[in-house]
C-alpha positions as CSV (number, residue, x, y, z in Angstrom):
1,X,-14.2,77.8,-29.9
2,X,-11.8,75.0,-30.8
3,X,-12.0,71.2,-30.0
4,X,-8.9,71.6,-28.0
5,X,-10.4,74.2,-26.4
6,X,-13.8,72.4,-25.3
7,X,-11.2,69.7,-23.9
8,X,-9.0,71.9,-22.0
9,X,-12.2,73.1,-20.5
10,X,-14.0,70.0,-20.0
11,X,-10.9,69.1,-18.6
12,X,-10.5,71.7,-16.3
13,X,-14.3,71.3,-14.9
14,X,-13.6,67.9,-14.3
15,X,-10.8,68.1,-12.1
16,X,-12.9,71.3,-10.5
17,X,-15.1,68.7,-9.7
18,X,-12.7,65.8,-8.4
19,X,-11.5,68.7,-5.7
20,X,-15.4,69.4,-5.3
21,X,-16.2,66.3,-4.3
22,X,-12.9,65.8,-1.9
23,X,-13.6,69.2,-0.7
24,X,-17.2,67.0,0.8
25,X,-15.5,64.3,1.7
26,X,-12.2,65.7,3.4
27,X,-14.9,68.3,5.4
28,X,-16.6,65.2,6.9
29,X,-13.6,63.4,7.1
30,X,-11.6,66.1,9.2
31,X,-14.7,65.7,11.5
32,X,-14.3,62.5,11.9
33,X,-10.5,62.6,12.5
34,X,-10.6,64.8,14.8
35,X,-13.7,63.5,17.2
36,X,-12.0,59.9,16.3
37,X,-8.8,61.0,18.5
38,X,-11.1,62.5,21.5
39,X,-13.4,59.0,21.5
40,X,-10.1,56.8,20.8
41,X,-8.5,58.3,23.7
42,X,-11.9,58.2,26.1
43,X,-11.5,54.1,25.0
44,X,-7.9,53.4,25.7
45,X,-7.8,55.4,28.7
46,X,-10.6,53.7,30.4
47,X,-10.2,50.0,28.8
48,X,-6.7,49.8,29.1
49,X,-4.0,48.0,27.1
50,X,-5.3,44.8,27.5
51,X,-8.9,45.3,27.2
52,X,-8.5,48.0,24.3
53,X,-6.7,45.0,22.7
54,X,-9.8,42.9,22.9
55,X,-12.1,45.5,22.1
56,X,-9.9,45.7,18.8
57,X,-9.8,42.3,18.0
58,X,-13.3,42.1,18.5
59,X,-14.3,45.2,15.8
60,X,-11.3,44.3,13.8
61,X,-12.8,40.8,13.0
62,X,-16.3,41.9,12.5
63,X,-14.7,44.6,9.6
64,X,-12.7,42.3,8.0
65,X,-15.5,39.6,7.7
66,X,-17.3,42.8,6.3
67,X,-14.8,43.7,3.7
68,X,-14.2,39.9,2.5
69,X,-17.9,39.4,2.3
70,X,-19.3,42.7,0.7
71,X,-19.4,44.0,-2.7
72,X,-17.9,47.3,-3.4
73,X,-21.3,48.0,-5.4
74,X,-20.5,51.5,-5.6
75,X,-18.0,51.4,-7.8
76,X,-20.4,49.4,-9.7
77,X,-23.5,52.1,-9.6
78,X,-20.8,54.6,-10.6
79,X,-18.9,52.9,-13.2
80,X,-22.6,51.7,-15.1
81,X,-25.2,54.3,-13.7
82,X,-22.8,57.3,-15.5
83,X,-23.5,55.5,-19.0
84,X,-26.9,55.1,-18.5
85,X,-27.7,58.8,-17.4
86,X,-25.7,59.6,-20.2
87,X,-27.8,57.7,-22.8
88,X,-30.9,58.9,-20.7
89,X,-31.6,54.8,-20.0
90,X,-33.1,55.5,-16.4
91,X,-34.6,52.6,-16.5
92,X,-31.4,50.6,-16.9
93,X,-30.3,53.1,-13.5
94,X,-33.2,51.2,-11.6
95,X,-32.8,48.4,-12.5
96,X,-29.3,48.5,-11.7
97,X,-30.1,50.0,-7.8
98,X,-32.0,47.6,-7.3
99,X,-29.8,44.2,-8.0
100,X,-26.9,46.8,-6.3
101,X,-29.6,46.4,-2.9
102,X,-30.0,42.7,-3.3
103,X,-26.2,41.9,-3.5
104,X,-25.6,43.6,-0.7
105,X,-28.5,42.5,1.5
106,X,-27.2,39.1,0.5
107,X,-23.7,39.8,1.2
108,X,-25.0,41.0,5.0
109,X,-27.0,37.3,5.5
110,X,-23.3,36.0,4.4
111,X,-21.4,37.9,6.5
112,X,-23.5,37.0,9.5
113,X,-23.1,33.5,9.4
114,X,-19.0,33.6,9.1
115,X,-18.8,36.0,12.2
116,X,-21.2,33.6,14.3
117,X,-18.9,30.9,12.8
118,X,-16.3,32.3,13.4
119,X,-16.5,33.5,17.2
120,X,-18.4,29.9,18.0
121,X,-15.2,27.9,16.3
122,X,-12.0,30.4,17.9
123,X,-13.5,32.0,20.7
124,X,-10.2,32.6,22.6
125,X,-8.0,34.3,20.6
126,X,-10.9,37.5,21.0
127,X,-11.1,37.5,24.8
128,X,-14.6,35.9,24.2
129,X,-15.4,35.2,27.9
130,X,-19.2,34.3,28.6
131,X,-20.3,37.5,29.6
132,X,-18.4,39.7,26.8
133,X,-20.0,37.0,24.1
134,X,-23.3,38.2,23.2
135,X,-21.9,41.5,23.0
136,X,-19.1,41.1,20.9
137,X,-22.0,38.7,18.7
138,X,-23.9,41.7,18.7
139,X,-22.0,43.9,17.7
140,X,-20.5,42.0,14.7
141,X,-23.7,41.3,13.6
142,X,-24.8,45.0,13.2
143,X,-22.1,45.8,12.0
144,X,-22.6,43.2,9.0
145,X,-26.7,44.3,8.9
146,X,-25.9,47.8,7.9
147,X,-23.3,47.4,5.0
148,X,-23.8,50.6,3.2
149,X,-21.9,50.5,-0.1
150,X,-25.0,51.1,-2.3
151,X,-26.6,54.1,-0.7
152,X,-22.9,55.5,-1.0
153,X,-23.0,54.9,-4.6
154,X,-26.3,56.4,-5.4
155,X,-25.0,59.7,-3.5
156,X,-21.8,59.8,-5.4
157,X,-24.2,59.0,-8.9
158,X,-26.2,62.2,-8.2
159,X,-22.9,64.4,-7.2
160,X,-24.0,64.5,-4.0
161,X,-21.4,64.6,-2.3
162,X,-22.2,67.0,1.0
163,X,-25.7,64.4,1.5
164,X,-22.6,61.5,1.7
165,X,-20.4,63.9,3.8
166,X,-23.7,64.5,6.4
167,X,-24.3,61.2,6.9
168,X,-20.5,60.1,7.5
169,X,-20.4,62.9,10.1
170,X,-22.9,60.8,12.2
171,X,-20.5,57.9,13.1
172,X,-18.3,59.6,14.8
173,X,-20.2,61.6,16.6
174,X,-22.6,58.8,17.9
175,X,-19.2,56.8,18.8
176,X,-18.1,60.3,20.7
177,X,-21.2,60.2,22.8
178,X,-21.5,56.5,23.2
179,X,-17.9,56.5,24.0
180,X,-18.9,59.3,26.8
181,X,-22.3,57.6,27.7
182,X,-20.1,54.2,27.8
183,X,-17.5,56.1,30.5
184,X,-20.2,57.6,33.2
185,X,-22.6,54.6,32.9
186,X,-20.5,51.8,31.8
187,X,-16.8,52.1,32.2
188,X,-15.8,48.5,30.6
189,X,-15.6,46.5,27.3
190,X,-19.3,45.9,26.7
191,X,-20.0,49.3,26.8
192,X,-17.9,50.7,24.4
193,X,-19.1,47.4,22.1
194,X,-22.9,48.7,22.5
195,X,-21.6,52.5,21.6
196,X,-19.7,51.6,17.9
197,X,-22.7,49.3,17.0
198,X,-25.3,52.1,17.7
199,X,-23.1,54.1,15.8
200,X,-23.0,52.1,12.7
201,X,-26.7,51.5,12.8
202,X,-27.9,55.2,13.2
203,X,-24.8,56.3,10.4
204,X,-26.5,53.1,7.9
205,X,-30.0,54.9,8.2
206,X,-29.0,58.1,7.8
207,X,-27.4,57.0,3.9
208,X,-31.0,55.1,3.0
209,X,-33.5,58.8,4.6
210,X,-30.7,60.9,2.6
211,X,-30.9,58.8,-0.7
212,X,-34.5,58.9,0.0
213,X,-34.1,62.3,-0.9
214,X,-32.9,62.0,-4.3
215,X,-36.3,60.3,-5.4
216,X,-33.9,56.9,-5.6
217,X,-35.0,55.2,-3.2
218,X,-38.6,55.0,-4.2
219,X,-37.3,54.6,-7.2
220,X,-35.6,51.7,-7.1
221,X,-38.3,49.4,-4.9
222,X,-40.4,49.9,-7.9
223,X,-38.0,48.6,-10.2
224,X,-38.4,45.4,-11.3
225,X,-35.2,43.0,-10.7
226,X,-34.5,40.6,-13.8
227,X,-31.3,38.9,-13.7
228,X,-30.7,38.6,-17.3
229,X,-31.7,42.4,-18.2
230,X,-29.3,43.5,-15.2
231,X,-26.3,41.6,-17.3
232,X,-27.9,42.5,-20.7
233,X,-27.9,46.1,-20.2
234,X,-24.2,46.3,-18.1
235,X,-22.0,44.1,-20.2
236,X,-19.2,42.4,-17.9
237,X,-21.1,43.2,-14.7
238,X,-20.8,40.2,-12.7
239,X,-16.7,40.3,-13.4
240,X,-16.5,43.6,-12.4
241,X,-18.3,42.8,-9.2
242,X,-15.8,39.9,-7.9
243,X,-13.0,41.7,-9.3
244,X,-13.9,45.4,-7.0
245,X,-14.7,43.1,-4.0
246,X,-11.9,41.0,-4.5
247,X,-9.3,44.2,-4.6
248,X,-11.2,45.7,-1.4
249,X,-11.0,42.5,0.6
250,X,-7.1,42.1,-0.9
251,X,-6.6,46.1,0.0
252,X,-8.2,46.5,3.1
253,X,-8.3,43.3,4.8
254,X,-4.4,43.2,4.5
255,X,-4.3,45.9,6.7
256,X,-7.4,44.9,8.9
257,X,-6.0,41.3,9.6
258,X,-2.6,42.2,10.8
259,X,-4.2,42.9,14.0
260,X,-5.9,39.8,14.7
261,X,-2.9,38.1,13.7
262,X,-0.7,40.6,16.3
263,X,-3.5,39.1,18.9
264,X,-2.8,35.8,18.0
265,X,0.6,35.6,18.2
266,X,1.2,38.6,21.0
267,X,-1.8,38.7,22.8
268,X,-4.4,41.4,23.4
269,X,-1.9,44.0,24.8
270,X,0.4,44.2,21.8
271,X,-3.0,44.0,19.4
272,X,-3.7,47.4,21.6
273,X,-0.9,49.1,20.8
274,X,-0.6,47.9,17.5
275,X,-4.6,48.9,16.8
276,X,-3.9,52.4,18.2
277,X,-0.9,53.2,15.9
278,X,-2.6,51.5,12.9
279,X,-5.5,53.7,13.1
280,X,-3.5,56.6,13.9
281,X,-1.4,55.6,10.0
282,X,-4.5,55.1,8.5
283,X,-6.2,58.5,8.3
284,X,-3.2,59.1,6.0
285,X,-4.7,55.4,4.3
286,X,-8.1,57.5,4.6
287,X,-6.9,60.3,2.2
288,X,-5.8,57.4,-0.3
289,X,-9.5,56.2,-0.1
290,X,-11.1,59.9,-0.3
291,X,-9.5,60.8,-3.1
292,X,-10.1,57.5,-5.1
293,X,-13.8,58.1,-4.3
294,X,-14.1,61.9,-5.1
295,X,-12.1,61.2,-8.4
296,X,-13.5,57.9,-9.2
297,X,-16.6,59.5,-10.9
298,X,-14.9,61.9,-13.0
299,X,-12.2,59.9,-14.2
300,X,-15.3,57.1,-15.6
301,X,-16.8,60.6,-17.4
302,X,-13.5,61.9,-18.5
303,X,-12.5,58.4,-20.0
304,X,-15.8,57.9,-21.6
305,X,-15.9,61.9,-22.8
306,X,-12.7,61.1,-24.4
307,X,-11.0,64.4,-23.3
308,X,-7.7,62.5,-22.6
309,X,-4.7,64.6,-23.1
310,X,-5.7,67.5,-20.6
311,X,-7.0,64.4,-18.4
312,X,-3.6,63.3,-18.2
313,X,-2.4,66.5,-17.0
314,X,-5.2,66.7,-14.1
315,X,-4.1,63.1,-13.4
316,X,-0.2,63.9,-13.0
317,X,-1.2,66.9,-10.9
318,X,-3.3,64.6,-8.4
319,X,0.0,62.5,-7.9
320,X,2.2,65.9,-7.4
321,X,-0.2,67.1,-4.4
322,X,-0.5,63.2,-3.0
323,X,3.4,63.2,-3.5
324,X,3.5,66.3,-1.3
325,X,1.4,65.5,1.4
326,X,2.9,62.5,1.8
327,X,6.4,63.7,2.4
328,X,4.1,66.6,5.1
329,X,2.4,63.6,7.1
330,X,5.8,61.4,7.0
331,X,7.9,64.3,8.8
332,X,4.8,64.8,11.1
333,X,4.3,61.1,12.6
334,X,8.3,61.3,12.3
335,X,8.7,64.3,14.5
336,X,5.4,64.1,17.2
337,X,4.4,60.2,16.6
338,X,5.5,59.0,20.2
339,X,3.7,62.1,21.5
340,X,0.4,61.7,19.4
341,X,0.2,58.1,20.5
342,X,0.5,58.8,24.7
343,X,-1.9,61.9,24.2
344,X,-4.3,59.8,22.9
345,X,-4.2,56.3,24.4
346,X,-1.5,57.3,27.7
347,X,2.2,56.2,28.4
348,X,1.7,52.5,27.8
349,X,0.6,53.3,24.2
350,X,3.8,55.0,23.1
351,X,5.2,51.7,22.6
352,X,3.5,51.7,19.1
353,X,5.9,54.7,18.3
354,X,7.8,52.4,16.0
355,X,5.1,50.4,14.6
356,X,3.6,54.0,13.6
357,X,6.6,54.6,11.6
358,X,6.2,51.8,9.3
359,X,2.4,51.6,9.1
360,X,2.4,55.4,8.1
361,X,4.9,54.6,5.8
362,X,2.5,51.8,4.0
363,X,-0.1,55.3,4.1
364,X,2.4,57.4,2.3
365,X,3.0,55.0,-0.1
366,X,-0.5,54.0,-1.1
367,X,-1.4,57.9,-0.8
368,X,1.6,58.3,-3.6
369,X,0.0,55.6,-6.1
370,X,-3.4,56.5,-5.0
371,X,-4.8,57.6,-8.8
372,X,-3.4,54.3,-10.6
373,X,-6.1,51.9,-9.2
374,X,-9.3,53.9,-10.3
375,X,-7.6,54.7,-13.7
376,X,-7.0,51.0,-14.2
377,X,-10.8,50.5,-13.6
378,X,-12.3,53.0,-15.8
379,X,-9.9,51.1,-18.9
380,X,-11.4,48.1,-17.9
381,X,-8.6,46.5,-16.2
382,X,-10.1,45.5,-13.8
383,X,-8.5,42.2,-13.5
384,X,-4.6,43.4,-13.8
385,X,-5.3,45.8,-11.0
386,X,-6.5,42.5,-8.9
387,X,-3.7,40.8,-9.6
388,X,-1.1,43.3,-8.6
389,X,-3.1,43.7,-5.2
390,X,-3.1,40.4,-4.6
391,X,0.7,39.2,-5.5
392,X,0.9,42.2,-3.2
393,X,-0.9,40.6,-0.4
394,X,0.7,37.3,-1.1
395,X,4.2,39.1,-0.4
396,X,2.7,40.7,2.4
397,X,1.1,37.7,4.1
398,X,4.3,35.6,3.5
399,X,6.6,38.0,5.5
400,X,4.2,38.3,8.5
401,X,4.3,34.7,9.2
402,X,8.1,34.7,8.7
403,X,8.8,38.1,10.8
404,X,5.7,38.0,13.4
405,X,7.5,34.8,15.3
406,X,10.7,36.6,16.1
407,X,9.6,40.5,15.9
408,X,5.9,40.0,16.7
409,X,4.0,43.4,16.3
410,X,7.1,45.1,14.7
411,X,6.8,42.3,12.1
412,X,3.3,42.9,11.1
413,X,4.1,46.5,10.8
414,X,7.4,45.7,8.1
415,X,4.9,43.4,6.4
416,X,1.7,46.0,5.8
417,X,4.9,48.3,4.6
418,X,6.2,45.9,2.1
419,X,2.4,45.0,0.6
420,X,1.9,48.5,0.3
421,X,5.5,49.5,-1.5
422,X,4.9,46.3,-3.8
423,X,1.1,47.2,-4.4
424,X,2.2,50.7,-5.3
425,X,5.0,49.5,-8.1
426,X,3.0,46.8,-9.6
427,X,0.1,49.0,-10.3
428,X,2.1,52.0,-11.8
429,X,3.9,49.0,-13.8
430,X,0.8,48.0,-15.0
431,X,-0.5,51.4,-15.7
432,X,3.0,52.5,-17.2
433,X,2.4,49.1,-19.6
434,X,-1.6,50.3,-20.9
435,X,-0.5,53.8,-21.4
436,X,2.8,52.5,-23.8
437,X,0.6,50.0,-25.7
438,X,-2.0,52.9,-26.2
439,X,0.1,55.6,-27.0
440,X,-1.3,57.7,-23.8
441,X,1.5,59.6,-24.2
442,X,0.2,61.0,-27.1
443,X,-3.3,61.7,-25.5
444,X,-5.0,58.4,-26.1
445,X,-6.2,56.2,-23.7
């Protein structure tokens, strides 16, 4: 058998197991999209614009402190754990778990303290009246206490992709029957407050008893946790790790402020509607997200195995089918938006019909350019790929505040579209640049 050959095949398997592990993820995911509508719609329909406004602005803080105070140590298990397995250094794995655990504890203690901050400093602008406060404090905080970006990483190190697929099945369906527990017993704001946060904390111990399954977990308490051997052993580690969280909190918080800003300057009701069409675009976001985590894995080996030509290939395939479904959901939301929108949340919700339009747009776009980032990681550019996300942001950020005077909600909604479209050039620019320098044309990477 011939070296081109072994690549073509190595090639092959890998991209068999990209779709593998998006077949996992897109199984739990299509539960989750589906029970998301029924429990959505139990929410608006009982809360109301207004008060499903609040209730937004209440969770849509608490995640965006999340995202700008975790780590995405995932990314870093994955990107360093791979080598090590490799090399057979499963010491250096453990070791490597265990600061992973630390960070984010530490990142948790963080992000409680900016949310109690936060809510004591600007209570208003979240509907923070005395009896929805402790609540809404409550919830935030668990939230933050069950950051779960490490047990996800050790799943996705072991390929085990239907263990991570189980345990994301579980917060939806705890939200569906706190979201049905919340409308027989209690029909109002702190109920449905009480059902998301025992859904994130039963969905955060269900990732630690399933890693506990891959011997991990009692592997890595008995690690021992030295500083200097963590950075020793993964060279450009602590880069790495305020480069990932700085493109997550850039990425995601960009389309997780909007809505507090919407409240802000529109008030609860147009945060409602806004909230319901945003999370209606972002399960289009959510296949972006999917495949960047099922591929992320693969393209670290396939970089690192060197197999680069028939790589390519896989790559330009991945971008064909995202291409494709793309242009599927766009004519979808185009065609049945308006009616997806009142199913769900009732008539007073279809005004987010237009705001729809653009934010699914933002999806399609960052579905399109969904392979460039991870590539851009696994060459260690970390750093360009931060930089285009955040000029991105910086663009975005700048025409909110000039559009949301005049157009309010509708402004948000042209802004998160125009961060996504310039997000989406700048990092195929920079990805176009790498692959010209280093003739990937010609299968080198």
């Amino acid at each position: 058998m011939t070296s081109e050959t072994t690549i073509q095949i190595s090639a092959r398997d890998r991209l068999r197991a990209v779709f593998g592990n998006l077949g996992w993820l897109l199984a739990s995911n299509a539960v989750m999209a589906v029970l998301s509508l029924v429990y959505l719609g139990i929410a608006t329909r009982t809360l109301g614009l207004a008060d499903f406004g609040r209730f937004a602005l209440i969770t849509g803080a608490a995640q965006t402190v999340s995202i700008l105070v975790s780590f995405e140590t995932w990314k870093i298990i994955v990107n360093y754990g791979v080598h090590h397995e490799a090399n057979g250094k499963h010491e250096a794995t453990a070791q490597l778990l265990k600061a992973a655990t630390v960070v984010e504890f530490v990142s948790g203690i963080t992000g409680i303290a900016a949310i109690l901050l936060l809510f004591a400093l600007w209570p208003r602008p979240f509907g923070l009246a005395p009896d929805v406060a402790p609540y809404a404090l409550g919830y935030a905080i668990v939230q933050l206490a069950t950051l779960r970006q490490t047990p996800i990483g050790i799943l996705r190190l072991r390929d085990r992709f239907n263990l991570a697929a189980l345990a994301d099945s579980i917060q939806p369906l705890v939200r569906l029957i706190g979201a049905l527990a919340a409308l027989a017993f209690a029909p109002s704001l702190l109920g449905f407050l009480c059902a998301w946060a025992a859904a994130e904390a039963l969905t955060f111990l269900a990732y630690w008893i399933l890693v506990a399954r891959t011997e991990d977990l009692r592997t890595l308490l008995k690690a021992p946790l030295s500083v200097k051997q963590v950075r020793r052993r993964n060279p450009g580690i602590i880069g790495f790790l305020f480069s990932t969280n700085l493109q997550a909190s850039l990425g995601l918080a960009s389309r997780q402020a909007p809505v507090l800003f919407v409240g802000g300057y529109a008030g609860p009701a147009a945060a409602g509607a806004f909230r319901l069409a945003l999370q209606l675009a972002n399960a289009l976001s959510k296949i972006s997200i999917l495949l960047t985590r099922a591929a992320f894995p693969e393209i670290v080996r396939s970089i690192r195995a060197a197999s680069r030509e028939a790589f390519k290939r896989g790559i330009l395939r991945i971008v064909a089918a995202c291409l494709c479904a793309a242009a599927v959901v766009m004519i979808f939301v185009a065609l049945l938006g308006r009616e997806l929108l009142e199913l769900v949340g009732g008539k007073a919700f279809g005004t987010g019909y237009i705001y729809l339009l653009w934010l699914a747009g933002a999806g399609a776009i960052e579905l399109a350019a969904t392979s460039f980032e991870p590539i851009l990681l696994s060459v260690q550019r970390a750093v360009t790929a931060t930089l285009a996300r955040g000029s991105a942001v910086v663009i975005q950020f700048a025409a909110m505040f000039t559009l949301m005077p005049t157009m309010g909600a509708l402004g948000a909604s042209v802004s998160v579209f125009a961060g996504s479209m310039i997000a989406g050039m700048l990092l195929g620019f920079a990805l176009y640049r790498y692959a010209a320098r280093h003739q990937l044309a010609e299968g080198a990477v």
